[in-house]
C-alpha positions, 0 to 999 in steps of 0.5 A: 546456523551460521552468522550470514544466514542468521542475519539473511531475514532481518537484511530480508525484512529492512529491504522491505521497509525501506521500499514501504517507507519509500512508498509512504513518502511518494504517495505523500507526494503525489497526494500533495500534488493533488490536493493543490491542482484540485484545490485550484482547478475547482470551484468552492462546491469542488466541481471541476472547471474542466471535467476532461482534464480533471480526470486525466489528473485523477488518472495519473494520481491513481497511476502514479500510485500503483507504480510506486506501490508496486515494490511494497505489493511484492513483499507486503505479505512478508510485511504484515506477517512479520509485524503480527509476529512482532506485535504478538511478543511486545509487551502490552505497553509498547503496543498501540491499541490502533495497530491491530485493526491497521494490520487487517486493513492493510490486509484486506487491501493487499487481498484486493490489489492482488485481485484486481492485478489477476483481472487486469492480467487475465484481461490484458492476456486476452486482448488483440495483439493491436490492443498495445499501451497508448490504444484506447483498448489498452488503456482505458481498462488499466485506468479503470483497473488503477481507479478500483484500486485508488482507496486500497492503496490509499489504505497503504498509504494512510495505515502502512506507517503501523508496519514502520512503528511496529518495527521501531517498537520491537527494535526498541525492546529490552530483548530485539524481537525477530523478524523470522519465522512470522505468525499469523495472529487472529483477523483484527477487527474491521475499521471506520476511516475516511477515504482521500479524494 
């Protein structure tokens, strides 16, 4: 194998690192965002004082989201089997035991963000030709579509820095473990967490 080829994965895999960690540090943004108009467009029960234009707010956070999570959902498999690799050849004492249910949580999320994508594009496919971005026919069911899938890439946005640890873990080994050919490990246990409003 030559030199160039040997090194193509590991360019591969750092690519798709820096779109996650890209990904972490817009979602926090567009998280902080939020917390602030909520926190100022709410009374202290947390009820809305303009219900419309809370949920347009809500609407563009989901939105928002999902457009800077859309390079990460292209190369997330690769992502997570890569670090079950990684995470399998560390030594147990580089190894953080929450990594492991962050792997199946992420998991889990990409299987639903990939679903809900599929029916919104079946759905999409199946509109009249007058049902175009900026029609109510159009959007609406986008905006549903990115509301469902609100708390999975919440999940990435709260669990995806393990995949970034896991990579720093295994760069940081006393022989650097690679990120070719991935094995899958066994589903990892289901978590408890909380969701973001």
């Amino acid at each position: 194998m030559t030199s160039s080829a040997s090194t193509a994965p590991t360019e591969h895999h750092q690519f798709r690192l820096d779109h996650l960690a890209a990904f972490l540090h817009e979602s926090k943004s567009i998280q902080d965002t939020w917390n602030v108009y909520s926190d100022e467009q709410t009374d202290i029960d947390g009820v809305p004082y303009d219900d419309h234009d809370y949920a347009l707010n809500q609407d563009r956070r989901h939105a928002d989201t999902w457009r800077a999570f859309e390079q990460v959902r292209y190369g997330g498999e690769t992502l997570l089997a890569t670090a079950e690799h990684q995470l399998q050849q560390l030594p147990a004492h580089k190894i953080q035991t929450r990594w492991a249910w962050q792997l199946g949580t992420l998991h889990t999320a990409l299987e639903r963000l990939r679903t809900l994508q599929s029916e919104w594009v079946e759905f999409r496919d199946s509109l009249p030709a007058s049902a175009r971005p900026g029609t109510e026919q159009y959007d609406d069911p986008l905006a549903d579509r990115n509301a469902d899938a609100w708390s999975y890439l919440d999940d990435w946005a709260t669990h995806g820095q393990s995949i970034l640890d896991i990579h720093v873990a295994a760069r940081q080994a006393p022989s650097p473990l690679t990120t070719s050919a991935p094995v899958r490990a066994a589903a990892p246990a289901a978590r408890t967490g909380t969701v973001r409003r």
